[in-house]
N, C-alpha and C positions, 0 to 999 in steps of 0.2 A: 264349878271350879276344878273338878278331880278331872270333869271329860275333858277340857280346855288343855291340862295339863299331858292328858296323854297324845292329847292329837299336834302339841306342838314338835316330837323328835319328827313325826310324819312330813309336818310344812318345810322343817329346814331340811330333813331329806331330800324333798323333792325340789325346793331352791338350789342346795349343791348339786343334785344330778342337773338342772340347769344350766347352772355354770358348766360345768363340764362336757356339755354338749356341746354348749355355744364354745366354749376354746377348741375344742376339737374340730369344729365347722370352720376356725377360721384357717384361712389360706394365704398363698406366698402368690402373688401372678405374674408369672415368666415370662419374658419379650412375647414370644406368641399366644399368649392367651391363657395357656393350660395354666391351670390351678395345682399344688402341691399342700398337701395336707400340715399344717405348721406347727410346733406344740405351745407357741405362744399367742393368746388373745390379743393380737395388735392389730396397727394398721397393715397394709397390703405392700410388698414393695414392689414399682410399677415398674423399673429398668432392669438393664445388666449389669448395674452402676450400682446396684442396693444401695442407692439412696432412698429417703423415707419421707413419707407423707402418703397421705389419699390419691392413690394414680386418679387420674383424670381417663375419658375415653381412649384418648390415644396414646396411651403409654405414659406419658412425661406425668412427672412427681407432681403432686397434687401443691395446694397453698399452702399448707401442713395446718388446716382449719381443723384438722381429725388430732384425737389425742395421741401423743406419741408417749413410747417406755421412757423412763429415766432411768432402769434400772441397770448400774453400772456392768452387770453381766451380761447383758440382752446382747446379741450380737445386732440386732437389727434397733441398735439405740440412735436417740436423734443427735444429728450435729456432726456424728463423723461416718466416715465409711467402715462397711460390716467386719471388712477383713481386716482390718487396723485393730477394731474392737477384739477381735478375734484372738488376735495375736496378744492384745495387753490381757486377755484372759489370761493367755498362757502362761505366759513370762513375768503375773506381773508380782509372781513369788519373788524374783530378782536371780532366779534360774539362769544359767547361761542359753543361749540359743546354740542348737543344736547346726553344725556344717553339715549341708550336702554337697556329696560327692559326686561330679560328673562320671558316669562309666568310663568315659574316656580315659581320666584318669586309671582305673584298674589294667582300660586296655594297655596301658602303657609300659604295664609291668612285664609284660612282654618281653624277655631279653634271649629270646631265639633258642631255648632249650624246655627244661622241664617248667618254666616258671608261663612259657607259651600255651601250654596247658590249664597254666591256671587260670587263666584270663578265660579259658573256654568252659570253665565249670559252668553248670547251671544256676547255680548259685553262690552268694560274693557275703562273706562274715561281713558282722560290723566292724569285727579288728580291721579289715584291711580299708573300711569304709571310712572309718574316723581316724587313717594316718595323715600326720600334717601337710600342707602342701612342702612346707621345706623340705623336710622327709624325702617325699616322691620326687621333687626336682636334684635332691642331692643324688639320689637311687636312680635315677633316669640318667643321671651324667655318668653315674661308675657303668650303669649297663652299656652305652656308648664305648665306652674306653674298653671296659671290657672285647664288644665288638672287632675295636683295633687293635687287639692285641696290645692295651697298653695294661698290663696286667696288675701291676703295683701301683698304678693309678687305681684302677679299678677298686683295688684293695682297699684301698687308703679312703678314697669315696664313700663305699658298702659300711664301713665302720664308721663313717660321719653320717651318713643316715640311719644308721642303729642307735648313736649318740642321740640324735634329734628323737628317735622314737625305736623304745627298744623293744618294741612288741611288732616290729614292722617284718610280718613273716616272709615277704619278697626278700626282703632285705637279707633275711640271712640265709634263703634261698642262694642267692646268689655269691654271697659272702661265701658256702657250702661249697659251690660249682666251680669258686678261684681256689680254694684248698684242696679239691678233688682234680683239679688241673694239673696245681702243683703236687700231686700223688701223696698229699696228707691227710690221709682215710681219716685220720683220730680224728682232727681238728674239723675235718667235711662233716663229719657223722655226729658233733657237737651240734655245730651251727643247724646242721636242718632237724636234727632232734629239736631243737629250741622252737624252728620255726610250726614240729607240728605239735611242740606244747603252747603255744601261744594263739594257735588256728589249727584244732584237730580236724576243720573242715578242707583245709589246706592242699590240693590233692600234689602240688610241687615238692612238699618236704619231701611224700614218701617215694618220688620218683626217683629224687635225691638218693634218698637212702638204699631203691631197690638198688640203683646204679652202684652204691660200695660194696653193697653185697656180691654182685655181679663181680666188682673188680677184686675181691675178695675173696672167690669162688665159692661162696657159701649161698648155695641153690635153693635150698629148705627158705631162709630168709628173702631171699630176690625174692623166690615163688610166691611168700607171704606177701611181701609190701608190694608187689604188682598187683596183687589182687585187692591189694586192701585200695589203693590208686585208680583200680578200674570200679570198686565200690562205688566211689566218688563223683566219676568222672568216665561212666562206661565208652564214650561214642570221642571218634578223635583222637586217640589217646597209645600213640603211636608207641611211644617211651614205654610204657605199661607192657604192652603188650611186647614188646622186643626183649625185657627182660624175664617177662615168662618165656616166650619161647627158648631162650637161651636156656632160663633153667630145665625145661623141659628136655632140650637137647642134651644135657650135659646127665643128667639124670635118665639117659637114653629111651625117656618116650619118645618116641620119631617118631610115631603118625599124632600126637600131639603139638611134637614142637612143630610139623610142618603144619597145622592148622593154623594155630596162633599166630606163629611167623607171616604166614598170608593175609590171616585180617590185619596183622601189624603193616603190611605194604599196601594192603588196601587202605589203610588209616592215614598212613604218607601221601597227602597228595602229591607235598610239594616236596617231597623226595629228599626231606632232614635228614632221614636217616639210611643213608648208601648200607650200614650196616646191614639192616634188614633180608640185604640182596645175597649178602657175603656171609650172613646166617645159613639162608635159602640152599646157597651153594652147597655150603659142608652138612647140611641134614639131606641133598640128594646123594652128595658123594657118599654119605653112611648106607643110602640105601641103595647103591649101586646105580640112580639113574643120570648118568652121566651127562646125559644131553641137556637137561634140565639143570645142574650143575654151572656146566657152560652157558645156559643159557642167565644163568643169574648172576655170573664172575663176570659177564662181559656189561651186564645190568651195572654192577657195584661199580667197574670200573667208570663207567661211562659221568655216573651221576658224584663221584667221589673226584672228578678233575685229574682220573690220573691218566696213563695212553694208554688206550683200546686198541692194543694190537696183538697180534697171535701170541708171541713172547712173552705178554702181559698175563695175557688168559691160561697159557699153558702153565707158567710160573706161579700162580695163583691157584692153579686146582692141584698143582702136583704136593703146595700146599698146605692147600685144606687136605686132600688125601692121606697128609704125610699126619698133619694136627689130626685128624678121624681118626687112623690106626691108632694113635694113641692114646686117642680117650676112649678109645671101647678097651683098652688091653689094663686102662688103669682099674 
């Protein structure tokens, strides 16, 4: 009785290693044939349809003569499809279900300045992923009006999509870009502070911001928030890089700011920023190369709509010449 007694943990040992074999042997078989390792001891599912039963040779779901799970978790339970079951796993806490967002939608945010950038990050927060569609369509009408010049529409918009969703970082992206229109640094330097505490992933806020620094002439700060912007968002990122070189210039590194300034026009394809050209100009005229100069004020002119003609070009570099004296004397 005592040897009987020790050799029984042995037999059931070797029973569960059994079982555990055999569940691990069984398999899922996928339209062509191959086998997939399963973690549950069930029947096979024989289509693309996970539907359940014993497949037959040629694919199609058996009689369902084979035992099937009942067990209300099994994804591959009898009587419904796998993905259904799937889902009332998830959900069936009484959880909300979770909105996806089409890209398309982010692309949309797009409103032809810094917020253009943002759409080109490499990657997209869930802040801006879980904004509501009302949200984005109220946001998409003000960027519009914006567009046209209807500006106090625009306004009036950008604050009804904040209403709807007041974490919506575009949103006050561009709320930022009509007070920095209307030359209300406070009020600009609010809104996009908000938008990069609400998405420090953001890279629009701080373009936002380098641009007040810029029109504030405080270089130390542009210099920071373009970098912090190209942190983000190194490649493309034309804004970023327009406000370093500026700071660069004004801070009279010139063989800096004429670096930056170039990748910044190589980052232009599509020629947003004429500035860029009319930067160009006044870091040649600091360094006396004239020609180059010229050749960048006729550039500015050209892609900025205004006339390309001698008068324009000469009036334009006597200009910058006359702005250069004065900030090397300040």
């Amino acid at each position: 009785m005592r040897q009987w007694s020790r050799s029984t943990p042995c037999v059931l040992a070797m029973f569960a290693c059994a079982v555990c074999v055999s569940a691990q042997s069984a398999s899922v078989s996928s339209p062509n044939g191959a086998s997939v390792g399963a973690p549950n001891a069930g029947a096979s599912v024989g289509t693309a349809d996970a539907s359940i039963g014993q497949p037959s040779t040629n694919g199609i779901p058996g009689n369902g003569s084979a035992s099937l799970r009942t067990d209300p978790y099994s994804p591959f339970d009898a009587g419904s499809n796998s993905l259904n079951n799937l889902r009332r796993m998830m959900y069936e806490d009484g959880s909300p279900r979770p909105t996806v967002v089409a890209m398309d939608s982010i692309n949309q945010e797009d409103c032809g300045t810094w917020t253009q950038v943002g759409v080109q990050s490499a990657t997209v927060s869930m802040v801006r992923l879980e904004v509501p569609k009302r949200a984005r369509g109220v946001y998409q009408k003000a960027c519009n009006e914006l567009k046209k010049k209807k500006l106090h529409d625009a306004h009036r918009d950008a604050e009804r999509a904040l209403a709807d969703d007041h974490e919506y970082p575009a949103a006050w992206v561009l709320l930022g870009e009509l007070y920095y229109n209307d030359s209300d640094m406070t009020q600009a330097g609010q809104a996009c502070s908000k938008a990069s505490q609400v998405d420090p992933g953001y890279v629009a806020s701080y373009l936002c911001l380098a641009a007040i620094a810029d029109r504030q002439q405080d270089w130390d700060q542009a210099q920071r928030l373009s970098d912090q912007a190209l942190q983000i968002t190194p490649l493309k990122n034309s804004f970023a890089l327009y406000y370093k070189a500026e700071a660069a210039f004004h801070k009279q590194d010139l063989p800096g700011a004429e670096r930056v300034a170039l990748d910044a026009a190589g980052a232009d394809t599509n020629h947003q920023l004429p500035e860029i050209d009319l930067l160009l100009a006044r870091i040649y005229s600091a360094m006396k190369k004239s020609d180059e100069a010229a050749a960048r004020v006729r550039k500015y002119l050209k892609f900025s709509h205004e006339p390309d003609g001698p008068a324009a070009v000469d009036a334009q570099l006597a200009a910058i010449s006359s702005g250069t004296t004065s900030d090397q004397e300040k």
